[in-house]
C-alpha positions as CSV (number, residue, x, y, z in Angstrom):
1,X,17.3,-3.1,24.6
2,X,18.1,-1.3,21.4
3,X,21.9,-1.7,20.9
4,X,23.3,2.2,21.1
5,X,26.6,2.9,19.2
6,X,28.5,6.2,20.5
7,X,28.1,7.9,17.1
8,X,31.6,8.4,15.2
9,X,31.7,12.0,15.3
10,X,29.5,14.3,18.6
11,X,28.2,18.0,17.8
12,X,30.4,20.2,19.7
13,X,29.4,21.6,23.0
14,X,26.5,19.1,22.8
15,X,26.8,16.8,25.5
16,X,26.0,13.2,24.5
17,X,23.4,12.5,26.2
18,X,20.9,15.7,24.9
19,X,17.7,15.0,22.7
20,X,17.5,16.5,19.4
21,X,14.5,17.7,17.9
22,X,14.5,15.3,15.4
23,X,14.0,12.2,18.1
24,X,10.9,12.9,19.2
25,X,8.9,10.1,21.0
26,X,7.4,7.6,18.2
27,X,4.2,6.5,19.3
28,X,2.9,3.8,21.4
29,X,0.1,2.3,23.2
30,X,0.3,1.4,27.1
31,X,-2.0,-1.4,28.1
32,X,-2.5,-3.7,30.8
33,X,0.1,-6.5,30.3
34,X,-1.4,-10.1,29.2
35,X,0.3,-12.0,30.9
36,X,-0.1,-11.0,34.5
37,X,0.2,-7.6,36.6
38,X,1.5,-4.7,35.1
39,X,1.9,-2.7,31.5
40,X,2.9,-3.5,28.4
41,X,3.1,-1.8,24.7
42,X,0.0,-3.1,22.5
43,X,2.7,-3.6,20.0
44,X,5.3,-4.3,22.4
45,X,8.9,-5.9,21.3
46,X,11.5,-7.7,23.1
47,X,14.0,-4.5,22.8
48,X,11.1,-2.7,24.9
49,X,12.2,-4.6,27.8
50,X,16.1,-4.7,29.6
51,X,17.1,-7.7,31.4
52,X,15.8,-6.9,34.5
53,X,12.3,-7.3,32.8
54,X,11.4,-3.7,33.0
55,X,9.1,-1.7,30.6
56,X,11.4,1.3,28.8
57,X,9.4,4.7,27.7
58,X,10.7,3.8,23.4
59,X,12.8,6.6,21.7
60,X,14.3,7.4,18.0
61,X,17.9,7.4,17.4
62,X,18.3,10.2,15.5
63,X,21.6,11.4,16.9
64,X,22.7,15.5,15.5
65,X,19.7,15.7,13.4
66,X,17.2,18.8,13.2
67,X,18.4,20.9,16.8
68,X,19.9,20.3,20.1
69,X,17.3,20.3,22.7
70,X,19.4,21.6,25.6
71,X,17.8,20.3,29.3
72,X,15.7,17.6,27.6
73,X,18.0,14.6,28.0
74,X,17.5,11.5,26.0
75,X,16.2,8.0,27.3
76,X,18.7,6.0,25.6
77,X,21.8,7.6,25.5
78,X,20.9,8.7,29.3
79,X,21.1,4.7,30.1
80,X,23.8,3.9,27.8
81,X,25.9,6.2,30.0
82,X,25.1,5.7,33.3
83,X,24.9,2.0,32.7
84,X,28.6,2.0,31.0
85,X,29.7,5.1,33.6
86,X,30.7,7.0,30.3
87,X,30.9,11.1,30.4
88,X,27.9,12.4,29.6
89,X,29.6,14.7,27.3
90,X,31.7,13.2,25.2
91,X,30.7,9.3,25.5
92,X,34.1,8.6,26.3
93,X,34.8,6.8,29.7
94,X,34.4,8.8,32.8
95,X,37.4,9.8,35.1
96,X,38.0,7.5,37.8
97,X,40.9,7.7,39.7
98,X,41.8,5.5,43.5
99,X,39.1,8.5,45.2
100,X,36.4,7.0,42.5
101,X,34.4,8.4,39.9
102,X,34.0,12.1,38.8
103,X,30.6,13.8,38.6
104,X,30.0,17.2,38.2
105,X,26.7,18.0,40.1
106,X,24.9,21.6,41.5
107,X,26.0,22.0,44.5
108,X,23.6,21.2,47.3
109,X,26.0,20.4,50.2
110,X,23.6,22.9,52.4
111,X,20.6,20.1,52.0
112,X,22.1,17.6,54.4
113,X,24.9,16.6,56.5
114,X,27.4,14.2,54.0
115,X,25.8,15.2,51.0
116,X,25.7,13.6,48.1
117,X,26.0,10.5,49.8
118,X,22.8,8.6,50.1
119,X,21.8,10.8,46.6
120,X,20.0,9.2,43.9
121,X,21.0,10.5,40.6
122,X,20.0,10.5,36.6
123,X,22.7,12.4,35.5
124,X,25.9,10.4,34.0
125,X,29.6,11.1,35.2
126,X,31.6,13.4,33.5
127,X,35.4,13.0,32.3
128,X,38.1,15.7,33.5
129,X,39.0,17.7,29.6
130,X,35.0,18.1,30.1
131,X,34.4,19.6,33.7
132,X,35.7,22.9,32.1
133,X,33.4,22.8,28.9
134,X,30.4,22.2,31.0
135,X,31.5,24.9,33.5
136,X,31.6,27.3,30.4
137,X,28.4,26.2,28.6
138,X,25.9,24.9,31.2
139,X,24.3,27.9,33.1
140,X,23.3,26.0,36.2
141,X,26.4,24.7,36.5
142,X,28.3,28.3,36.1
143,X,26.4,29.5,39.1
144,X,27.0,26.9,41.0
145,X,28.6,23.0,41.0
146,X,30.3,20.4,42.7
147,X,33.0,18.1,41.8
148,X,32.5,14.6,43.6
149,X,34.5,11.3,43.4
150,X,32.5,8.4,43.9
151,X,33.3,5.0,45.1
152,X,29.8,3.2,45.9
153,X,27.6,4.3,43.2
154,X,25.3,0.8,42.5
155,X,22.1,1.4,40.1
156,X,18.9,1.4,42.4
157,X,16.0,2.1,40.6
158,X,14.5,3.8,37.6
159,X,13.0,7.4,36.7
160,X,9.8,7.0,35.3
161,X,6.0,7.1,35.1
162,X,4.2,4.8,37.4
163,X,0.6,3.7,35.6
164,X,-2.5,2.9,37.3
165,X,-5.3,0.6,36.7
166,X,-8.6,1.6,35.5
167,X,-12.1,0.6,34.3
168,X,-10.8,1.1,30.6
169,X,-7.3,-0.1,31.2
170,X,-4.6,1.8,32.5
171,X,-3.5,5.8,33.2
172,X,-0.4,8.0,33.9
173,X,-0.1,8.5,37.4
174,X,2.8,10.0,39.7
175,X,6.3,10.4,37.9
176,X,9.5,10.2,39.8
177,X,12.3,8.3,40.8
178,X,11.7,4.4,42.2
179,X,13.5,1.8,43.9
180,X,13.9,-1.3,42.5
181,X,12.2,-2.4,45.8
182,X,9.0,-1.1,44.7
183,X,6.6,-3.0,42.2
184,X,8.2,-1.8,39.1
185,X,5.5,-3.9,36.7
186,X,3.7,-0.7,36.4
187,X,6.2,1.6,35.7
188,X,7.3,3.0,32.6
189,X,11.7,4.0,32.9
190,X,12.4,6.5,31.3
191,X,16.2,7.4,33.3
192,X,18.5,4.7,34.8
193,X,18.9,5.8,38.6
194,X,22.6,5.3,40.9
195,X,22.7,6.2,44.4
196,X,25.8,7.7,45.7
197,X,27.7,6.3,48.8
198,X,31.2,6.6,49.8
199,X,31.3,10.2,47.9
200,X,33.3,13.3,48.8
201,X,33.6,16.4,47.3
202,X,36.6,17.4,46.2
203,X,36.3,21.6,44.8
């Protein structure tokens, strides 16, 4: 994996983990993998792997450069995050307190009974001088979020394209999350999935 340093200084009001215009998706080839089942890049290098083995979508690091893409979130920085439970504001380390972890979410308690718990999730923790920020600037979250403390929250799987084979080679199929249970040789991670359990919500 590429080695991601929290730059020195963030853009205000631009959380951490957005793309910027200027990190556009360098090119590269999918083919069937050489050495058994499942993709590779034709020019594939070790940092295009993590140590799990899996295939990650590649990305340039080009941090504040060119224009905040708000909603489009970037690859790396999404993984550094979730991987190192750091806000995905600021970069700094989430709040965490003896109730667990804070992530600010939309609220969907209507969609099940206990909800979030048994959630899968892309989007990184938050830390507390930040809830208010994001209240103010993101306009899903002003119409509607929830605060949740997190216990349990162990990564389960990936977001990402799963490829298919064909007569020519291989082809973009079905995009979503996926459990690590599932053949994840033909998948191409693009987000690092947790699934909450042992959450409450606590606004």
């Amino acid at each position: 994996m590429v080695n991601l340093r929290v730059p020195s200084e963030l853009v205000p009001y631009v959380p951490y983990v957005t793309a910027w215009s200027s990190e556009a998706r360098p090119r590269r080839r999918v083919v069937p993998r050489s050495t058994g089942a499942g993709i590779a890049f034709a020019d594939e290098r070790p940092s295009d792997r993590d140590r799990r083995g899996f295939l990650w979508d590649r990305f340039k690091l080009a941090y504040g450069k060119g224009k905040p893409m708000f909603g489009a979130v970037h690859p790396g920085r999404q993984r550094h995050a979730m991987d190192k439970l750091l806000c995905q504001v600021c970069a700094q380390p989430a709040d965490r307190n003896t109730d667990g972890v804070l992530w600010m979410l939309q609220d969907h308690r209507d969609d099940w009974v206990g909800w979030p718990n048994r959630m899968g999730v892309t989007e990184p923790p938050i830390c507390a001088p930040c809830v208010e920020v994001s209240r103010q600037r993101c306009p899903a979250l002003r119409r509607s979020h929830a605060l949740v403390r997190v216990n349990t929250m162990p990564v389960t799987g990936v977001h990402g394209t799963r490829y298919v084979p064909t007569g020519e080679g291989v082809a973009p199929g079905k995009s979503g999350p996926i459990d690590f249970g599932a053949d994840l040789r033909w998948v191409l991670a693009t987000h690092l999935v947790r699934e909450f359990r042992d959450a409450v919500i606590v606004n």
